[in-house]
Every structure is written in structure tokens, then in C-alpha cells.
N, C-alpha and C positions, 0 to 999 in steps of 0.2 A: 371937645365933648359933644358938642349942638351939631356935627360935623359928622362924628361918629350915631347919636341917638335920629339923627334925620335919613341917615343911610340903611337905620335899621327899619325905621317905619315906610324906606320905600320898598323896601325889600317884602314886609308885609305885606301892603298895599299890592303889590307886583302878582304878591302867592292870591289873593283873594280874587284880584281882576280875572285871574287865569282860571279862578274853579279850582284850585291843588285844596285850597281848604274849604270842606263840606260842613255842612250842619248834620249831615247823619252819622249813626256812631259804625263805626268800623264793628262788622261781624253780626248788625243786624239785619236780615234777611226779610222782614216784610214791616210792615207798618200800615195802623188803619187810618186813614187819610180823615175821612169822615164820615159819617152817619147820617143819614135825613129818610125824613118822611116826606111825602108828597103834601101833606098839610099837615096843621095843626091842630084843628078843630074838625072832630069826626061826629056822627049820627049811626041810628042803628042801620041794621043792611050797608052800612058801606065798607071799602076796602079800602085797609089799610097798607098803603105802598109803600114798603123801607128800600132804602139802596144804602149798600157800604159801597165805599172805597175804597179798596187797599192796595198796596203799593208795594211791590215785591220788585228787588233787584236784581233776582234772574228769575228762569224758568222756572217754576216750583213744580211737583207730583205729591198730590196727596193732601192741601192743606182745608185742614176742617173750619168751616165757617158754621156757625150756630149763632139764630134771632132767637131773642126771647121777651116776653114782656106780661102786660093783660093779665096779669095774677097768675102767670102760668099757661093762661089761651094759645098762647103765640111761642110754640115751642119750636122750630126748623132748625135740621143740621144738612147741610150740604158739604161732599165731599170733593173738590175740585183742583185743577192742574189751573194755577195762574200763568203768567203767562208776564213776562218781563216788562216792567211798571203799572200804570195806572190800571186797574181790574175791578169792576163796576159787578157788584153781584147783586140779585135785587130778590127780596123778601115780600109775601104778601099776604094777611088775615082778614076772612070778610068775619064783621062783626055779625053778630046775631041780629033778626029781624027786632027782637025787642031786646034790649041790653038788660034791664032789669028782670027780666023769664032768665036770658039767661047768664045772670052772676055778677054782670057788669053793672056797678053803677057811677052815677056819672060823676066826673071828676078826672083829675091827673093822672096819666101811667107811663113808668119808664121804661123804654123801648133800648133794649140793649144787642149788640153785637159782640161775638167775639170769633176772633182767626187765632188758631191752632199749628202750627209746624214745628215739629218733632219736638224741642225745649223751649219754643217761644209761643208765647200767649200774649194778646194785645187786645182790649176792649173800649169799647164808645159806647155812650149811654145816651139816648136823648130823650125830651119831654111831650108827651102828645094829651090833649084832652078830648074826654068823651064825654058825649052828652048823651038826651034820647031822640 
């Protein structure tokens, strides 16, 4: 039996060393890797720099990415052909010269992404603070 169950975990072992078994699920087509900002802590007049990641396993046409956040400020939909793996798309809202003129006050906002292809949807959220 100790004979047989060690034959089977080499055999495991052998499939994992080789890559035959993945952490991705079979039949998903992209994924968002992740989300950032260029900082954390923003003022008024400055600009806000998002980048996604996302991760597509072959060529795509057509897959819709949309930022959003800022109560609604920070609305972008970009329609774009990825391009097989890593795909770096970058988002950017320059804040108002005075944030409280216009709407913004200071405190926490979530900054969200999401990518679109035909029945798949995938979203990241992240945290950024505004001050004046």
C-alpha cells in the first residue's frame, strides 16, 4: 500500500514539475491581474494615474475596459484588441484645482476597473485618498 500511495504522489509531483497542471480555470479568457495607482495620497490640480493589468490567453478584438471612481468623476471606457498575456492599459483624472469648488471632499475613494469580453466580466477595486 506505502508502495503503491508513494507511486501516486510521484506521479503528481512529476504532472506539477512539468506545468500539465495550472492554477487557471480552463475556458477563462482574460483576467485582471491588478490595479494601482501611482500613489496614494493626492492634492488638488494633480493627476490621478491608474494602470490595469490584464491577462488575456490569446489575441482578443474588442474587449471593453472601463475606470470609474471619484463619485462618478472618473468615468473612462476604452475599447481595445489585447494582445496574448500581460496588457498594461493606463487610466488618468486630473483632479480639480480646488476639490471642495468642485464636489470633491477630502477623504477615501474607490477606484475601480473592469474588462468586458463577450460573457466575461472581471473587476478590481482599489483605495486612494484625497485631500486639499
Amino acid at each position: 500500500m506505502k508502495k503503491y500511495l508513494l507511486t501516486i504522489l510521484i506521479i503528481i509531483g512529476f504532472f506539477f514539475i512539468l506545468g500539465c497542471v495550472t492554477e487557471q480555470n480552463e475556458g477563462t479568457t482574460i483576467s485582471l491581474k491588478n490595479l494601482s495607482a501611482d500613489k496614494e495620497l493626492y492634492h488638488s490640480s494633480e493627476n490621478v494615474n491608474l494602470t490595469a493589468r490584464v491577462y488575456s490567453k490569446s489575441d482578443l478584438k474588442n474587449v471593453t475596459v472601463i475606470a470609474t471612481g471619484i463619485n462618478g468623476r472618473l468615468n473612462e471606457k476604452k475599447i481595445l484588441n489585447l494582445k496574448k498575456g500581460i496588457n498594461k492599459i493606463y487610466f488618468n483624472y486630473k483632479l480639480p484645482r480646488c476639490n471642495v469648488c468642485g464636489g470633491i471632499s477630502a477623504g477615501d475613494y474607490n477606484l475601480s476597473c473592469r474588462a468586458i469580453y463577450e460573457n466575461i466580466t472581471i473587476k478590481k477595486s482599489i483605495t486612494i485618498n484625497i485631500q486639499q
